[in-house]
PyMOL Python script that loads the backbone (N, CA, C, O; Angstrom):
from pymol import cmd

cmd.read_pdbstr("""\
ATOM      1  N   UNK A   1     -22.251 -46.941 -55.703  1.00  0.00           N
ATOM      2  CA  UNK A   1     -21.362 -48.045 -55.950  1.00  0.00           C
ATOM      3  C   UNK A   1     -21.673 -49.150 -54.951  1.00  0.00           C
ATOM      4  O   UNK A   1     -21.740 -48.973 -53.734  1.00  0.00           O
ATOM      5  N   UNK A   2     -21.847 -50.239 -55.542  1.00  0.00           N
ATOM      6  CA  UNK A   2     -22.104 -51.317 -54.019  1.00  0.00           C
ATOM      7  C   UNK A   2     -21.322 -52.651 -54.683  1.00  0.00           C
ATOM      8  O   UNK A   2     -21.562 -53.324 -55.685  1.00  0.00           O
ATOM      9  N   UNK A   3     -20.296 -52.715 -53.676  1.00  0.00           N
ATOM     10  CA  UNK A   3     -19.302 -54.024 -53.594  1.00  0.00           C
ATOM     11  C   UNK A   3     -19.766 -54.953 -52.132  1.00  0.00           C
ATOM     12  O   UNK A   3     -20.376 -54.746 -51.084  1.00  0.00           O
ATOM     13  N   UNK A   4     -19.116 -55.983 -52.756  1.00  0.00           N
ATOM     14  CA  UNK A   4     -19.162 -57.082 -51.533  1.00  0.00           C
ATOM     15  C   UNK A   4     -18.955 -56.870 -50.225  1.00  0.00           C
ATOM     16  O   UNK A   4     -18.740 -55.739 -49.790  1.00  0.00           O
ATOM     17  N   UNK A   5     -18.999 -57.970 -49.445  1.00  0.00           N
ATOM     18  CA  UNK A   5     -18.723 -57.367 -47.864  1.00  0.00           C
ATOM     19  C   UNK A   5     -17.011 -57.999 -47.789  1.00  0.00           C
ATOM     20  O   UNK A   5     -16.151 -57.533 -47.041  1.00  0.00           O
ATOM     21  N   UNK A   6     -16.796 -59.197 -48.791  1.00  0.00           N
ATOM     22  CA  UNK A   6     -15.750 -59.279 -48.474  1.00  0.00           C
ATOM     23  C   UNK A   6     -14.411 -58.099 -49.137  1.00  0.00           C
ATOM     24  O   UNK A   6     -13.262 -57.839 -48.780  1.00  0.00           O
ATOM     25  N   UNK A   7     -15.261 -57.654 -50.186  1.00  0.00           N
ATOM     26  CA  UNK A   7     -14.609 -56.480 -51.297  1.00  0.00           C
ATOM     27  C   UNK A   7     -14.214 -55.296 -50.105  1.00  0.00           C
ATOM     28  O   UNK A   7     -13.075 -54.830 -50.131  1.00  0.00           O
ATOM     29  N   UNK A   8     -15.068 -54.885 -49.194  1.00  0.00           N
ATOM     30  CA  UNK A   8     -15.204 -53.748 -48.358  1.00  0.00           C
ATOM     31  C   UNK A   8     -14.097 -54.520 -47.143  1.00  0.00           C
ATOM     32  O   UNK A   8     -13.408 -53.768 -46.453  1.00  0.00           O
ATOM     33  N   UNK A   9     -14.045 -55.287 -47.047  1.00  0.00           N
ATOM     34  CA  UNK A   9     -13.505 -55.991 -45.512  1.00  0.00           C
ATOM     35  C   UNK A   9     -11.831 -55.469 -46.220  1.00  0.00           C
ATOM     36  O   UNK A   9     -11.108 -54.726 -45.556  1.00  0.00           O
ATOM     37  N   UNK A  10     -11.518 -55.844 -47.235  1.00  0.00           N
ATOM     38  CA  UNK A  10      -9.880 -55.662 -47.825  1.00  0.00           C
ATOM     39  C   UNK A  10      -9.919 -54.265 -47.626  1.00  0.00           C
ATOM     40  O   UNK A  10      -9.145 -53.631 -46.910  1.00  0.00           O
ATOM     41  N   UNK A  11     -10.827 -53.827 -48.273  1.00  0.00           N
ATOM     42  CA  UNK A  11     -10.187 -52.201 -48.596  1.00  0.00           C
ATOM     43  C   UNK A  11     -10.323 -51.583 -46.988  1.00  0.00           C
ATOM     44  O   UNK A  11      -9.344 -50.945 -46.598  1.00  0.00           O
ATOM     45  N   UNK A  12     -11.397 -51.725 -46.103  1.00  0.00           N
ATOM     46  CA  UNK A  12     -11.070 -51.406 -45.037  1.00  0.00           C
ATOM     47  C   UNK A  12      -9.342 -52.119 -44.126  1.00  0.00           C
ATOM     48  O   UNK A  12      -8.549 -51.397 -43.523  1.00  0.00           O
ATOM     49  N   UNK A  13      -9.268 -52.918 -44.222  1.00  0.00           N
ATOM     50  CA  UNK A  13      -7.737 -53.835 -43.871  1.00  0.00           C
ATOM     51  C   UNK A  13      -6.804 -52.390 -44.206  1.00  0.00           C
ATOM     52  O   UNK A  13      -6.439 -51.470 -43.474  1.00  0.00           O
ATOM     53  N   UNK A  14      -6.574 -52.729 -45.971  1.00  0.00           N
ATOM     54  CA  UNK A  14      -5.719 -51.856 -46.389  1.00  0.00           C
ATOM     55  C   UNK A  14      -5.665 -50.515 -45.792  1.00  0.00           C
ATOM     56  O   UNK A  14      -4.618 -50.077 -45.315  1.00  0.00           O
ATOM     57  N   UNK A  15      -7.157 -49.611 -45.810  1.00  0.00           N
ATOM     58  CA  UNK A  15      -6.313 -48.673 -45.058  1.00  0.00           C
ATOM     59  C   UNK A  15      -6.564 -48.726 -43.927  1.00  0.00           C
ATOM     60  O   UNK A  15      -6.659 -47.575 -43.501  1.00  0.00           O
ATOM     61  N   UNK A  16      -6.737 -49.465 -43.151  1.00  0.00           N
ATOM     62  CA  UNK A  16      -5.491 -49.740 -41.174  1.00  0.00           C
ATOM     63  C   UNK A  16      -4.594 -49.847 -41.914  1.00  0.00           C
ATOM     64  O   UNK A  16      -4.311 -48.699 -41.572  1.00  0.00           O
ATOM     65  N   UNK A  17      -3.727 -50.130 -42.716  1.00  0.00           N
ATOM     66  CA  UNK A  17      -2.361 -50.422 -43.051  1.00  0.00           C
ATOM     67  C   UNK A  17      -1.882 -49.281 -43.103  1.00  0.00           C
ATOM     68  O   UNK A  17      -1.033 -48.733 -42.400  1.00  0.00           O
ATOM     69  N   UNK A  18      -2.551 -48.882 -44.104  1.00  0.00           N
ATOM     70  CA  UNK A  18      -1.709 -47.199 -44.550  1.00  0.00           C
ATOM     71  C   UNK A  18      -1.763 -46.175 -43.533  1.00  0.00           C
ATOM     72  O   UNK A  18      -1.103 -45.138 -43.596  1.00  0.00           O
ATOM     73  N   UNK A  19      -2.710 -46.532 -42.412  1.00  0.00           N
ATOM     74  CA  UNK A  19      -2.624 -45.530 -41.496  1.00  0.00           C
ATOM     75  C   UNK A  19      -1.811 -45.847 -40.508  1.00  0.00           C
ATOM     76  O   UNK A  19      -1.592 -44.952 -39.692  1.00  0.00           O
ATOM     77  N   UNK A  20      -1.128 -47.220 -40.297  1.00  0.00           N
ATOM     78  CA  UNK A  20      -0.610 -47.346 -39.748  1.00  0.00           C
ATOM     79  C   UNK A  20       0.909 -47.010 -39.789  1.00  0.00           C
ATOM     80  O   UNK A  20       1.665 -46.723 -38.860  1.00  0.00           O
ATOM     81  N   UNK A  21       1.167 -47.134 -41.239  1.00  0.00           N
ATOM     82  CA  UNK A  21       2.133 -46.784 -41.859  1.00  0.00           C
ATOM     83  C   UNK A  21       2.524 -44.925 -41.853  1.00  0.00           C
ATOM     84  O   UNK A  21       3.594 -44.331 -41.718  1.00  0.00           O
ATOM     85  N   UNK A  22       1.442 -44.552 -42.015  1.00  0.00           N
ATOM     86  CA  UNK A  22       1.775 -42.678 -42.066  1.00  0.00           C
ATOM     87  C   UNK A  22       1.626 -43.090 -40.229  1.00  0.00           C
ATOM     88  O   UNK A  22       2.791 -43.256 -39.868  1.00  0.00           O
ATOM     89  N   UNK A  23       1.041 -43.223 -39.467  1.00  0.00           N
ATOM     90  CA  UNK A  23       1.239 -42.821 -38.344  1.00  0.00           C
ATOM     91  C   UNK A  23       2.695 -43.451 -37.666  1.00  0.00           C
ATOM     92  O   UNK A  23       3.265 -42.868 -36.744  1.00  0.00           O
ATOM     93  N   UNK A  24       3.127 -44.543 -38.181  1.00  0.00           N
ATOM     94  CA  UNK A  24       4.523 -45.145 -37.723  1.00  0.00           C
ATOM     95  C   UNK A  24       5.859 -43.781 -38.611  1.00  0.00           C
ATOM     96  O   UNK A  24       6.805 -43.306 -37.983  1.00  0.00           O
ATOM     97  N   UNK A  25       5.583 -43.475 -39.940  1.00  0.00           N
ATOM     98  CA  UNK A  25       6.841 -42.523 -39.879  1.00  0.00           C
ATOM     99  C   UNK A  25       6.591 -41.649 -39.575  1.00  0.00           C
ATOM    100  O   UNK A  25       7.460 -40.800 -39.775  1.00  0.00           O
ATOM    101  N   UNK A  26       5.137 -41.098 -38.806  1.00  0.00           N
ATOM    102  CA  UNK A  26       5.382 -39.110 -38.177  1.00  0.00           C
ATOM    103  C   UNK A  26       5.944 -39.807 -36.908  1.00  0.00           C
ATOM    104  O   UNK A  26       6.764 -39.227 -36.196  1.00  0.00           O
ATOM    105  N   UNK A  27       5.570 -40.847 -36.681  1.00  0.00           N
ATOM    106  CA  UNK A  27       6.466 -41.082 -35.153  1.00  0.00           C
ATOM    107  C   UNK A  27       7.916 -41.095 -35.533  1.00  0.00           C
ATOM    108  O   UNK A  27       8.524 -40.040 -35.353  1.00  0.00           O
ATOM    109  N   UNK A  28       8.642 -42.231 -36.084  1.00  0.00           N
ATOM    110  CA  UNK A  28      10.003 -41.787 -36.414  1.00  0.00           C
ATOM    111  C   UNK A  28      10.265 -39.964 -37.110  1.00  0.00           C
ATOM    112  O   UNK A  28      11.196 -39.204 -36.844  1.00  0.00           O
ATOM    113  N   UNK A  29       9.648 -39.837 -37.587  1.00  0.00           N
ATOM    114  CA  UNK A  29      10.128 -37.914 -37.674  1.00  0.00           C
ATOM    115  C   UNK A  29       9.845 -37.322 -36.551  1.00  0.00           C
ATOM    116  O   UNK A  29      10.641 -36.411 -36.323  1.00  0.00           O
ATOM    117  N   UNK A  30       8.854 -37.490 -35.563  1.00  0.00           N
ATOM    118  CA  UNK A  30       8.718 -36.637 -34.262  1.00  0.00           C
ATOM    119  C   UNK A  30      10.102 -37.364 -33.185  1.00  0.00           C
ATOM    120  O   UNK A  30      10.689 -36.631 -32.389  1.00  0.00           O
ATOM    121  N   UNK A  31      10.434 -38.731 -33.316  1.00  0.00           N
ATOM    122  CA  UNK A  31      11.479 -39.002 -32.985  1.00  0.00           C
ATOM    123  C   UNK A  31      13.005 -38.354 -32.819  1.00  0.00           C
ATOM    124  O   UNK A  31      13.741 -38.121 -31.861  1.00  0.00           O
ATOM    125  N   UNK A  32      13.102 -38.155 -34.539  1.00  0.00           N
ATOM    126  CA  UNK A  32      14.420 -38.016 -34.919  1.00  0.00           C
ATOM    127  C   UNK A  32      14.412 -36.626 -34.747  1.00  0.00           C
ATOM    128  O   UNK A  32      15.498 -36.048 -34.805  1.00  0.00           O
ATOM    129  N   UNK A  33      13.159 -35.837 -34.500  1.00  0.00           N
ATOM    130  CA  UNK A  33      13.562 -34.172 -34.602  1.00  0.00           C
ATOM    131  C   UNK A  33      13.466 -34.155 -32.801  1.00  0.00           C
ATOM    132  O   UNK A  33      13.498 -32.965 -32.489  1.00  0.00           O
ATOM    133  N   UNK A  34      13.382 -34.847 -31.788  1.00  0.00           N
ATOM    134  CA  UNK A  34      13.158 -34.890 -30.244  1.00  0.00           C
ATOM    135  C   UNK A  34      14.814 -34.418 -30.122  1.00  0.00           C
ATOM    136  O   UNK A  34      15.776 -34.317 -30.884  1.00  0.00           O
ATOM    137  N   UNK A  35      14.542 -34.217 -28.808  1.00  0.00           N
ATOM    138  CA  UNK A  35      15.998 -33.923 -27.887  1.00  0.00           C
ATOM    139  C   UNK A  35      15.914 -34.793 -26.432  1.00  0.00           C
ATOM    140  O   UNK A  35      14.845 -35.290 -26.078  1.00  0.00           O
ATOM    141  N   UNK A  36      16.673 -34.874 -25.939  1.00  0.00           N
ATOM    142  CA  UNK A  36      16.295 -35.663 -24.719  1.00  0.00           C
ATOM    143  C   UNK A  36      16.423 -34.507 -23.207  1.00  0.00           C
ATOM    144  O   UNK A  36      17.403 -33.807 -22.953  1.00  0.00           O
ATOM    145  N   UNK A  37      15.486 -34.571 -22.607  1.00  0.00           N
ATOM    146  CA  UNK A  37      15.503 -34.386 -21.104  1.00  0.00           C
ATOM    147  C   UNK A  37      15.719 -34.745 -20.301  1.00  0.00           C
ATOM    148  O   UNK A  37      15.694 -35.974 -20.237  1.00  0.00           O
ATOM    149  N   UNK A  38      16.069 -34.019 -19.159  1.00  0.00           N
ATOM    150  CA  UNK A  38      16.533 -34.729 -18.212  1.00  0.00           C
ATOM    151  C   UNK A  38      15.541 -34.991 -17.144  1.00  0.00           C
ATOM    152  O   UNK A  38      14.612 -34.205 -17.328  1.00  0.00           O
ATOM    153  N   UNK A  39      15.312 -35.753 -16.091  1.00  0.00           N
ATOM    154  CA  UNK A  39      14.280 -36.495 -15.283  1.00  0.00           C
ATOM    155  C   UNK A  39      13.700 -35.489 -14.692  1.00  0.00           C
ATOM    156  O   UNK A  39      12.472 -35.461 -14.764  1.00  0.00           O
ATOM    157  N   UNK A  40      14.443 -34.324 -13.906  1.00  0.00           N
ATOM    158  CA  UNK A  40      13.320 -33.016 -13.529  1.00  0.00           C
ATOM    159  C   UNK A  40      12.768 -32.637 -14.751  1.00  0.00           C
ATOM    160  O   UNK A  40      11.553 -32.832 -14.768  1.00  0.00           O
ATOM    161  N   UNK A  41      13.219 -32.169 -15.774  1.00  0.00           N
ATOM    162  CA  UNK A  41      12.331 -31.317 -16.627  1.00  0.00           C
ATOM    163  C   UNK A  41      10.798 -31.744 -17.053  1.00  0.00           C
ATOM    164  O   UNK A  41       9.702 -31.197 -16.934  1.00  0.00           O
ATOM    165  N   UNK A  42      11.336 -33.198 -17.701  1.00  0.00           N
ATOM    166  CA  UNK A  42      10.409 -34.390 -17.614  1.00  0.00           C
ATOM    167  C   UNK A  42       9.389 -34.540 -16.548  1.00  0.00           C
ATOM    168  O   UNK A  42       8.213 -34.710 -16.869  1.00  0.00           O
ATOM    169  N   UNK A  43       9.698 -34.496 -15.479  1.00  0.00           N
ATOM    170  CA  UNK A  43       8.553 -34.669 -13.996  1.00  0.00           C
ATOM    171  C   UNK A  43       7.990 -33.317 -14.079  1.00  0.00           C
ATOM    172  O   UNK A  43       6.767 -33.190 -14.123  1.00  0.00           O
ATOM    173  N   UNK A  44       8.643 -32.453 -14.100  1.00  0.00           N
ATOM    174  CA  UNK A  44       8.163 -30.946 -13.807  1.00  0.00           C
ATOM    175  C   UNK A  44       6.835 -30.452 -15.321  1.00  0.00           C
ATOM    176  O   UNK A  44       5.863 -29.700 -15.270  1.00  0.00           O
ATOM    177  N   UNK A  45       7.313 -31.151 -16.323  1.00  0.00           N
ATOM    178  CA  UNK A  45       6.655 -30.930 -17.094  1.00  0.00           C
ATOM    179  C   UNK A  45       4.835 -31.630 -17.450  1.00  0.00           C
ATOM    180  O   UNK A  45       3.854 -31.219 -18.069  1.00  0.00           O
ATOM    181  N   UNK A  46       5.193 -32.910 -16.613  1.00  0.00           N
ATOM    182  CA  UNK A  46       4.083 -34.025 -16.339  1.00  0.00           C
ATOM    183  C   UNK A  46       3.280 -33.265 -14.998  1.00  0.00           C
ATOM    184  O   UNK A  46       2.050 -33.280 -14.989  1.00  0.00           O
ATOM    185  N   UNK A  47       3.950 -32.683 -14.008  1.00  0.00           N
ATOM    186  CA  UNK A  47       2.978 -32.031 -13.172  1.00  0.00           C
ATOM    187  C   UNK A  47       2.658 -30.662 -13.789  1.00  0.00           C
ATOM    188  O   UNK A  47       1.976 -30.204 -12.872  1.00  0.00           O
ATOM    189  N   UNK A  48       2.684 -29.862 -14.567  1.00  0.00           N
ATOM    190  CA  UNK A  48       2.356 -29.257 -15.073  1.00  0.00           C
ATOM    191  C   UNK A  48       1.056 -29.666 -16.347  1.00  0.00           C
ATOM    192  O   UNK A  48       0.025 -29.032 -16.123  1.00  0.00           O
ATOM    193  N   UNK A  49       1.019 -30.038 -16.847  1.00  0.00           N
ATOM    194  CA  UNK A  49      -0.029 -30.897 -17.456  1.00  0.00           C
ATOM    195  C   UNK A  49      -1.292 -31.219 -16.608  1.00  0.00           C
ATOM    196  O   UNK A  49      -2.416 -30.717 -16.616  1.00  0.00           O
ATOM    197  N   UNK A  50      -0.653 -32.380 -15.758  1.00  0.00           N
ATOM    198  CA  UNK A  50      -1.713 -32.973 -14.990  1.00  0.00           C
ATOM    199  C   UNK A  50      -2.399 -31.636 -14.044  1.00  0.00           C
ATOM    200  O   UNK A  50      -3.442 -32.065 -13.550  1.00  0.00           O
ATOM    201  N   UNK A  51      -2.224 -30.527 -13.729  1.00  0.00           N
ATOM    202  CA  UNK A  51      -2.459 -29.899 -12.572  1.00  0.00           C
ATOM    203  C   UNK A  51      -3.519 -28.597 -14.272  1.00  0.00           C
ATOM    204  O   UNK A  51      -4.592 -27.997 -14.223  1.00  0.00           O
ATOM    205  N   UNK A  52      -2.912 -28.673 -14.952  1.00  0.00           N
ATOM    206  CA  UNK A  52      -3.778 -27.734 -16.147  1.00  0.00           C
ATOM    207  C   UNK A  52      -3.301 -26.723 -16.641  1.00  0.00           C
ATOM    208  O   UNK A  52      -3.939 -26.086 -17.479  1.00  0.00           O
TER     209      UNK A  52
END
""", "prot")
cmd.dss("prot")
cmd.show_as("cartoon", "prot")
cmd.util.cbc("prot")
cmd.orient("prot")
């Protein structure tokens, strides 16, 4: 199949869109299913990470 460069420039656009779009609502669902921590757990959990 061979389309234009400007034919290819849209359809590449479009999907950054759509990926932007599925990656913006797993963020609101990883959001809305979160709980909140409190500032030790949070720190304790970041040095844990960083250290491996």
């Amino acid at each position: 199949m061979i389309i234009s460069a400007e034919s290819y420039q849209k359809l590449i656009n479009r999907l950054e869109e759509l990926e932007d779009m599925v990656f913006g609502q797993a963020a609101e669902v990883a959001l809305s299913q979160s709980k909140m921590i409190g500032t030790e757990a949070f720190t304790s959990a970041l040095k844990h990470l960083a250290n491996g």
